[in-house]
VEXROKOL-215899 format. One record per residue (C-alpha): residue in one letter; x, y, z; chain; residue number from 0. Coordinates in steps of 0.05 Angstrom, whole numbers, plus 5000, padded with zeros to 4 digits. Layout:
   residu      u      v      w   chaine   num
        A      X      Y      Z        A   NUM
...
***
This chain:
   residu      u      v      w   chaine   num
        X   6957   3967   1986        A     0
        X   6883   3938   2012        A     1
        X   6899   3869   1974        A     2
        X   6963   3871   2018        A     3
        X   6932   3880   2076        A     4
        X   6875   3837   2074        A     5
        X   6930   3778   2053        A     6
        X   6964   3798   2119        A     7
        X   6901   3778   2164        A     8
        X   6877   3706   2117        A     9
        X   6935   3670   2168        A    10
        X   6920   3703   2228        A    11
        X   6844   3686   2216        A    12
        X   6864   3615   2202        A    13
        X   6899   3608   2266        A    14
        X   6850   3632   2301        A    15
        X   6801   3583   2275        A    16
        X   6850   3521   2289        A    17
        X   6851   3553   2358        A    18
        X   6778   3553   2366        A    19
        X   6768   3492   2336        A    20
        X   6818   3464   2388        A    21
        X   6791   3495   2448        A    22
        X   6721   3468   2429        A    23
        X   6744   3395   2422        A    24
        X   6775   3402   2494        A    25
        X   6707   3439   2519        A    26
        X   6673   3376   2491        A    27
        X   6715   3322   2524        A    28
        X   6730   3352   2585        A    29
        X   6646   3352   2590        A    30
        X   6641   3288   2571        A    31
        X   6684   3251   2616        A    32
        X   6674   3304   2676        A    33
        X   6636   3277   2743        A    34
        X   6604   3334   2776        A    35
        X   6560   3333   2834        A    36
        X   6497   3313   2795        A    37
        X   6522   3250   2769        A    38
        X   6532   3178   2801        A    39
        X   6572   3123   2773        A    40
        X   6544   3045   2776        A    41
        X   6575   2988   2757        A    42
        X   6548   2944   2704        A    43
        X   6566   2868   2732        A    44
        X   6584   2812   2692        A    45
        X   6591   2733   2706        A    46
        X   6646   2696   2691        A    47
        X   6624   2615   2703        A    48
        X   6654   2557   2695        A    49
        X   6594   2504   2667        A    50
        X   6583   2446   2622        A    51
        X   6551   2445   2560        A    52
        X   6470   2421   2548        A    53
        X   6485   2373   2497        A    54
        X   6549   2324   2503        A    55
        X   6592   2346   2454        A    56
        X   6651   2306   2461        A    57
        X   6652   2235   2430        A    58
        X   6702   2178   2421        A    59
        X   6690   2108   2388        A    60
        X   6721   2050   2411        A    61
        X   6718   1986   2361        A    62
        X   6737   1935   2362        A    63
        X   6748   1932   2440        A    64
        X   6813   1902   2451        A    65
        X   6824   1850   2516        A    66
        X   6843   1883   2577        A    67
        X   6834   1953   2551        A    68
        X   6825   2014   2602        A    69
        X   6759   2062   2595        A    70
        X   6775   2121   2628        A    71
        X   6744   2186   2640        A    72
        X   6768   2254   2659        A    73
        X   6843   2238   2635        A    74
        X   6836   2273   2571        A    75
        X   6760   2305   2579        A    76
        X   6749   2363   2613        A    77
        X   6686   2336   2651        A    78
        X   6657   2308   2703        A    79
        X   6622   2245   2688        A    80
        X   6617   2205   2610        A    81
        X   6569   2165   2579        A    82
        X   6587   2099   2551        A    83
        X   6542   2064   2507        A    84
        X   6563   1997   2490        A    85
        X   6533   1966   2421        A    86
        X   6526   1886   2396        A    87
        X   6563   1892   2327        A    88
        X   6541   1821   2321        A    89
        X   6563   1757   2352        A    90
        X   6583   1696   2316        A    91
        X   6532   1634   2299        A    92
        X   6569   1598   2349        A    93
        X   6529   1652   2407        A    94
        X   6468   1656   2363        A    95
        X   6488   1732   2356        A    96
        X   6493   1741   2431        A    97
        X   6561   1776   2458        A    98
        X   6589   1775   2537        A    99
        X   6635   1815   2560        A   100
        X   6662   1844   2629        A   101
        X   6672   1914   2650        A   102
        X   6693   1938   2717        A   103
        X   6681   1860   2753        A   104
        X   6612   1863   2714        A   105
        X   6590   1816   2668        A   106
        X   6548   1831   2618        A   107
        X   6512   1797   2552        A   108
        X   6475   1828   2500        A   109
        X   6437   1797   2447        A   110
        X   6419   1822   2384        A   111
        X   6356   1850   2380        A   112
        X   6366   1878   2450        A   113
        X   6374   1962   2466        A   114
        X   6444   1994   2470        A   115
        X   6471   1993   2538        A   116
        X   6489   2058   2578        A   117
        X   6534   2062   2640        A   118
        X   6560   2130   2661        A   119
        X   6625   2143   2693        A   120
        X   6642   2195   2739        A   121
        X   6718   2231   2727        A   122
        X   6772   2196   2743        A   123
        X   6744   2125   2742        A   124
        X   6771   2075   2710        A   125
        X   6742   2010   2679        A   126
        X   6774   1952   2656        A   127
        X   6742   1920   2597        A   128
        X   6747   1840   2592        A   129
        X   6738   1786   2550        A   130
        X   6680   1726   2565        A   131
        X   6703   1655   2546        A   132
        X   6664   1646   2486        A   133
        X   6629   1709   2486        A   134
        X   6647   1740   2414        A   135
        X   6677   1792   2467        A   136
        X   6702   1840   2408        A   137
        X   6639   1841   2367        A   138
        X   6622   1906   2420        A   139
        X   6628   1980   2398        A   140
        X   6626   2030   2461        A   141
        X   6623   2099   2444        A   142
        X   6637   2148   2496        A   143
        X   6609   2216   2506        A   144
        X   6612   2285   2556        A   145
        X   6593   2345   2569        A   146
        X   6658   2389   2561        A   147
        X   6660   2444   2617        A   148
        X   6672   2513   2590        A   149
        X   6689   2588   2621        A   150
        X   6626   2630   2600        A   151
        X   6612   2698   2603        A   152
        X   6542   2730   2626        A   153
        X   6524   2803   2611        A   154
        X   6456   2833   2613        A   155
        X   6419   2765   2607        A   156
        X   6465   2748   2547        A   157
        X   6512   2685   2544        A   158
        X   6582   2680   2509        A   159
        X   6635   2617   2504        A   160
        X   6700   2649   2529        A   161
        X   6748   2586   2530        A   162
        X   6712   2525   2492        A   163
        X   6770   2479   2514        A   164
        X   6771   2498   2585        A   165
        X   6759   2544   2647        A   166
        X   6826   2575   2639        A   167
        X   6815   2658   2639        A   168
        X   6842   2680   2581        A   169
        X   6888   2743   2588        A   170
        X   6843   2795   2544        A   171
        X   6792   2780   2585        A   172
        X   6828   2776   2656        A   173
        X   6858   2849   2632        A   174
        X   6785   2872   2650        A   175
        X   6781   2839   2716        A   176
        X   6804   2879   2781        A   177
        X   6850   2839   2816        A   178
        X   6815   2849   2879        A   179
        X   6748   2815   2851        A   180
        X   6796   2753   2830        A   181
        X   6873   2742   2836        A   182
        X   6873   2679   2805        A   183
        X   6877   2646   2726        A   184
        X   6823   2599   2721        A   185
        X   6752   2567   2750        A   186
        X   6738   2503   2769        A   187
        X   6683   2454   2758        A   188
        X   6668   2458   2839        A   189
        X   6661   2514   2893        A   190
        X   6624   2564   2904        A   191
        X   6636   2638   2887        A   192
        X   6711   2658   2867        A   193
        X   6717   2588   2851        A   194
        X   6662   2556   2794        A   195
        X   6636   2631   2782        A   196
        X   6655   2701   2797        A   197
        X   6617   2774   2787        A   198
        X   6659   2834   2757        A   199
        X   6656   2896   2732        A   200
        X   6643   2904   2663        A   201
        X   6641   2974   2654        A   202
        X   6615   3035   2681        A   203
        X   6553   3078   2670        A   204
        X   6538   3149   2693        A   205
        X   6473   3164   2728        A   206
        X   6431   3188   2778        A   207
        X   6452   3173   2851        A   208
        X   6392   3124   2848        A   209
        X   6421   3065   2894        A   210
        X   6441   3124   2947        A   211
        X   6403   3111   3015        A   212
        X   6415   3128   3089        A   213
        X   6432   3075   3142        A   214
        X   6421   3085   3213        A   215
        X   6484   3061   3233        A   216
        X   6533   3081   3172        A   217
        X   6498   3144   3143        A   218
        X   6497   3148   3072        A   219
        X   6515   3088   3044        A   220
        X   6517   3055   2971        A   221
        X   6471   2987   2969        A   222
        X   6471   2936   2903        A   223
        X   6453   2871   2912        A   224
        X   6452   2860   2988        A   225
        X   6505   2890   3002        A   226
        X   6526   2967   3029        A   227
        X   6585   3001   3013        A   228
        X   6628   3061   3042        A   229
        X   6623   3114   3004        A   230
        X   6681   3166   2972        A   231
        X   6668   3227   2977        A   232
        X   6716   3276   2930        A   233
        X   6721   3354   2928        A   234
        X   6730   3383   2858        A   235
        X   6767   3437   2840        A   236
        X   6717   3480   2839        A   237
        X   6698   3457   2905        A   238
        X   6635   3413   2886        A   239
        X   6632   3356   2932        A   240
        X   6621   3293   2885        A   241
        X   6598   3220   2912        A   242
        X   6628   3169   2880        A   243
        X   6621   3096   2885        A   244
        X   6664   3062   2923        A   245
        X   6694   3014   2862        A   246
        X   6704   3077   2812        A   247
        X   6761   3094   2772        A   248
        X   6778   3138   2710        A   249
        X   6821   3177   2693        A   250
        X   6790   3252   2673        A   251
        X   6825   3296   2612        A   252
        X   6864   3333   2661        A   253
        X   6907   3269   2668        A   254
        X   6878   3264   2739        A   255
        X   6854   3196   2770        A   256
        X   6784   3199   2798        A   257
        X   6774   3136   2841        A   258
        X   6741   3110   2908        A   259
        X   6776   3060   2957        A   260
        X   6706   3051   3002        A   261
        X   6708   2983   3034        A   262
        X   6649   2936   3051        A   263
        X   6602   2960   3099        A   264
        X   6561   2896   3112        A   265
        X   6517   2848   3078        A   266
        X   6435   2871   3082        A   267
        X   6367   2837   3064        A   268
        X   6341   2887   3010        A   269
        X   6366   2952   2977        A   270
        X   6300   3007   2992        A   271
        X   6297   3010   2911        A   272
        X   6283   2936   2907        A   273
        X   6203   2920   2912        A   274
        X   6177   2916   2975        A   275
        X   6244   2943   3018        A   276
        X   6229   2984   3065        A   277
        X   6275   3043   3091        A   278
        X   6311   2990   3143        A   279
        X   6338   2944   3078        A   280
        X   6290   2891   3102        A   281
        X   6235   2877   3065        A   282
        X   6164   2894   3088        A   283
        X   6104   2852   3093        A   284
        X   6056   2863   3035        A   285
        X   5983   2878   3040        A   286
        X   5957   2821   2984        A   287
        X   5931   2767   3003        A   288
        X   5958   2698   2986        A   289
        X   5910   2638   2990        A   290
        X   5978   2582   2976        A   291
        X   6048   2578   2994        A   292
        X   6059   2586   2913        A   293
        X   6045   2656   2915        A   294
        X   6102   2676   2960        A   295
        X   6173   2685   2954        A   296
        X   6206   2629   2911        A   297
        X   6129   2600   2902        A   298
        X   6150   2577   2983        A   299
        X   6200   2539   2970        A   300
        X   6267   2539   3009        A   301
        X   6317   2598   3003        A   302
        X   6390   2597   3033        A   303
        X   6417   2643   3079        A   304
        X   6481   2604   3091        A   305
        X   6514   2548   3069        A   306
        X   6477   2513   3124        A   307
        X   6416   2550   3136        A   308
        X   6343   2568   3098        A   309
        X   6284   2609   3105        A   310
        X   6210   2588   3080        A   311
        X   6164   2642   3065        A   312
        X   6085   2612   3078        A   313
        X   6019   2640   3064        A   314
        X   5997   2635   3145        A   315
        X   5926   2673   3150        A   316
        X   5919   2712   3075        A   317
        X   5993   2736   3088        A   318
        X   6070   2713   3058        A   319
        X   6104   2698   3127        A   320
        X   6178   2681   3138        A   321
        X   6192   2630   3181        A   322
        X   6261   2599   3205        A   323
        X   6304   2601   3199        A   324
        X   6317   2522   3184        A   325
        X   6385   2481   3195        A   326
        X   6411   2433   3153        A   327
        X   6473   2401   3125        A   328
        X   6483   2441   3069        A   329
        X   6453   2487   3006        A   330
        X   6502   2489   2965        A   331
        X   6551   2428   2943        A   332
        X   6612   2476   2981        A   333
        X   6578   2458   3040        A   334
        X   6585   2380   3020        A   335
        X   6651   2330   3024        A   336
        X   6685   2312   2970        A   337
        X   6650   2270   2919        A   338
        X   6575   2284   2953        A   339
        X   6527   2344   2928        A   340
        X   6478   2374   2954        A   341
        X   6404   2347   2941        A   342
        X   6361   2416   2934        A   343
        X   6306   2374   2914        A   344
        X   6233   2389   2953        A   345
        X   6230   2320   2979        A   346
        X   6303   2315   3020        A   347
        X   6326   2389   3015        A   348
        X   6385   2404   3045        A   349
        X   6418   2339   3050        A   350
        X   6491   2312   3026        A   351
        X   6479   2252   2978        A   352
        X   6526   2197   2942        A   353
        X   6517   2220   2854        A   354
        X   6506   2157   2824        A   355
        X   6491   2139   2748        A   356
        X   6433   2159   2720        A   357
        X   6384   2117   2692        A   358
        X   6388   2067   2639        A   359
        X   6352   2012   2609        A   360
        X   6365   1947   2635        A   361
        X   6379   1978   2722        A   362
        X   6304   1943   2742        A   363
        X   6264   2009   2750        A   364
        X   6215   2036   2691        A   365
        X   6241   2109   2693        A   366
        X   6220   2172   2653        A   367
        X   6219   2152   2575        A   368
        X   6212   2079   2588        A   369
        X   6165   2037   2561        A   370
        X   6148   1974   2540        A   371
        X   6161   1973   2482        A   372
        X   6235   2012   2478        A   373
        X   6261   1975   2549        A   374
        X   6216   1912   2563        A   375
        X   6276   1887   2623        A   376
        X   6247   1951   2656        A   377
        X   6176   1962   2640        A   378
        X   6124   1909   2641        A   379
        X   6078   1917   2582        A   380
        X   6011   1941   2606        A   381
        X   5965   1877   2596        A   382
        X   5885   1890   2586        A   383
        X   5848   1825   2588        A   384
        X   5783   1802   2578        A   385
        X   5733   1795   2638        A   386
        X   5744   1719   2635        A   387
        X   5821   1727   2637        A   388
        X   5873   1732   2686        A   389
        X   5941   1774   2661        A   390
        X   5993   1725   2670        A   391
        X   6085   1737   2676        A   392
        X   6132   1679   2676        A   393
        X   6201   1672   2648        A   394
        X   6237   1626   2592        A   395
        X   6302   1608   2576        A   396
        X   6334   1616   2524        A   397
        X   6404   1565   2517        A   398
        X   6420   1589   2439        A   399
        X   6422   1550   2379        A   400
        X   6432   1473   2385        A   401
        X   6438   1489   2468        A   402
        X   6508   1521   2466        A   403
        X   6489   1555   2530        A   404
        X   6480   1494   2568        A   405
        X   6552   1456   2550        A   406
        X   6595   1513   2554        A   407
        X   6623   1531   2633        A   408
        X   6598   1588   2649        A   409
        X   6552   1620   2604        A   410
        X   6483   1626   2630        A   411
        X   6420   1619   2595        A   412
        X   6380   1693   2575        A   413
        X   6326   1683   2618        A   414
        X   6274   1729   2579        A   415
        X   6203   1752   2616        A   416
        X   6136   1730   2586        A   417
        X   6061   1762   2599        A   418
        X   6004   1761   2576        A   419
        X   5933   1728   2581        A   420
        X   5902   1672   2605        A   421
        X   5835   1640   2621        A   422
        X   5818   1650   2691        A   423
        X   5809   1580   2739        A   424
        X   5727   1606   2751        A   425
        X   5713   1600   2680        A   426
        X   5734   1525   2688        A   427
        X   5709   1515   2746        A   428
        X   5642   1538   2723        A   429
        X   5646   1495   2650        A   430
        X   5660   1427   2700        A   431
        X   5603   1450   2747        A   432
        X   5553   1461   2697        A   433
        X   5570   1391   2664        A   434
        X   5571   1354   2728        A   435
        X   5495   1397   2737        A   436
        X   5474   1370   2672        A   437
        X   5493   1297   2689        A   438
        X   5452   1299   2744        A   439
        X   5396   1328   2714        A   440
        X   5386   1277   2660        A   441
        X   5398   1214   2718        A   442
        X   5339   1248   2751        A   443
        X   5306   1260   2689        A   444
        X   5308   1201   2649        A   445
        X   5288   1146   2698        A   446
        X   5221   1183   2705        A   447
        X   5208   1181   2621        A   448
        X   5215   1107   2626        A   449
        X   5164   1106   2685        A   450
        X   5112   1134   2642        A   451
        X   5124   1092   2590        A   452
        X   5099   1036   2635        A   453
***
């Protein structure tokens, strides 16, 4: 009769376990997911950017170059400028190794111990590559390179490659992006925010209420990254009033949606947790000293306002002081027309400019990684003489093997620079003097030896 009974209650004390065990799980989640009044939610912001790459990654070869054939750029890249190098394979004996070509009106001729030749294109150019009357025009290999532009993704100071082939948002990732941050389906290599880059939300993390601070005109306000927001303010059930911000949602256990609709307040300086903000979300002069512009905001260099505007912050009497602010044409290439950018360079800030080409060997100017000995057409070899010499240039011409050069129409000489050394005109000047001294000397001298021998 006990056994009986005691096998009547092994059930019930089994359901009540699974009950508890239930309950607890519920407790757990419900706790984990709940906001109450003591918690803040902050976004965590992500990048999305569309960029090129560092190195150029994309290559074609083109060999041999046939007559007439069109080098263009952009049609099948995804870029913004290529890089042709153009190589002598090797003329015949008739050109002494020397090949001539045209390309985009140009004419060019390369010998054979010269350097490769680079010319850069910008998209959607288009040059025509010709043949030279007795030029060994197809003894030339150009190879042309870019610099794909990608869709990457920035999070916490880490960088990922979304779409390698090209700033198309993929659909797992625009799944994560509120439609109100961007309604569209791709970047672009130009623009300025919403355009070449955008910031999201990448997640959510609870918190103290620690970007919280009181505005004299809106109250209480939510500020991140210059700018204040509205903010929500929900009452629980159990009446707790919660803060929320203003770009929240979840969903809690209880199948209810938690979420804030606050809109934009304004745009401000400084949030008052941001080093030296004051309670006014401008920021406050500092005590330090400075003794150079260096030691100021952006080391005193310029820093835009507006697309057309810039303040400079300089160290005037031991203290970082703003001045401006300064008008210009632009700081950013948005502010630009088509096919110009924007120099931010120290020197002409602020100022739409014509991109060319970069620099090459063989343009005239001795740029950065020149020298004389890997471009002499551009750098002049640096010549030290002797105290009795003069440094000496002059040019020769060179008309090829058994003077090709000069009985073929049109094909120039290579004119090819020469320096070096010479002896200077004084050093002559004083070897004829000092003869035309001794000379003299011994007419004087010798007529008065003969006297004596009298």
């Amino acid at each position: 009769m006990a056994r009986h009974k005691m096998n009547k209650w092994i059930p019930i004390t089994i359901i009540l376990f699974m009950i508890a065990i239930v309950a607890g799980l519920y407790y757990y989640q419900t706790q984990q997911a709940q906001v109450t009044s003591s918690t803040f939610v902050n976004p965590d912001w992500a990048r999305l950017e569309c960029a090129p790459t560092d190195a150029y990654e994309g290559i074609t070869t083109i060999y041999p170059v046939a007559d007439n054939r069109v080098i263009t750029c952009g049609a099948d890249e995804y870029t913004d400028e290529c890089r042709l190098t153009i190589k002598n394979m090797g003329g015949s004996w008739t050109t002494g190794g020397t090949v001539s070509f045209y390309l985009n009106n140009q004419r060019y001729q390369i010998q054979t111990d010269d350097l490769d030749t680079v010319i850069y294109m910008d998209a959607g150019e288009q040059f025509l590559y010709e043949y030279s009357f007795g030029g060994s025009s197809d003894k030339v290999k150009i190879i042309k390179e870019w610099r794909p532009w990608k869709l990457y993704r920035f999070v916490g100071g880490a960088k990922w490659t979304v779409n390698s082939a090209n700033c198309d948002i993929t659909s797992s990732t625009k799944a994560n992006i509120r439609s109100e941050d961007y309604t569209g389906a791709r970047l672009y290599r130009e623009g300025g925010e919403g355009t070449k880059w955008m910031n999201y939300i990448n997640a959510w993390n609870y918190g103290p209420a620690t970007n919280v601070f009181k505005h004299d005109s809106y109250g209480e306000v939510y500020c991140n990254a210059g700018q204040i927001f509205d903010i929500v303010e929900l009452h629980m059930a159990d009446g707790k009033l919660v803060k929320v911000d203003p770009q929240y949602s979840d969903t809690l256990p209880s199948g209810d949606v938690v979420s804030g609709q606050g809109s934009k307040l304004g745009n401000v300086e400084c949030c008052p947790n941001e080093p030296n903000c004051g309670d006014d979300f401008e920021f406050e002069e500092t005590t330090p000293t400075c003794f150079t512009d260096s030691q100021c905001l952006n080391a005193g260099g310029p820093i835009p306002v507006s697309n057309n505007q810039y303040l400079v912050y300089k160290c005037l009497s031991g203290l970082c002081t703003q001045t401006g602010p300064f008008s210009v044409e632009c700081t950013t290439n948005a502010a630009c027309p088509t096919g110009q950018v924007c120099d931010l360079s120290t020197t002409n800030y602020g100022k739409c400019i014509t991109q060319i080409g970069k620099d090459y060997c063989g343009d005239g100017i001795c740029g950065l990684g020149e020298t004389a000995d890997n471009c002499p057409k551009d750098c002049k070899a640096d010549l030290s003489c002797e105290w009795w010499q003069d440094s000496y240039t002059s040019e020769t011409k060179d008309y090829g093997a058994l003077y090709w050069r000069f009985f073929i129409p049109g094909v120039d000489p290579v004119t090819n620079p020469i320096s070096g050394c010479k002896t200077s005109g004084w050093v002559y000047m004083l070897i004829v003097g000092g003869f035309v001294l001794a000379i003299i000397i011994m007419i004087i001298y010798l007529p008065k030896k003969s006297n004596r021998r009298r």
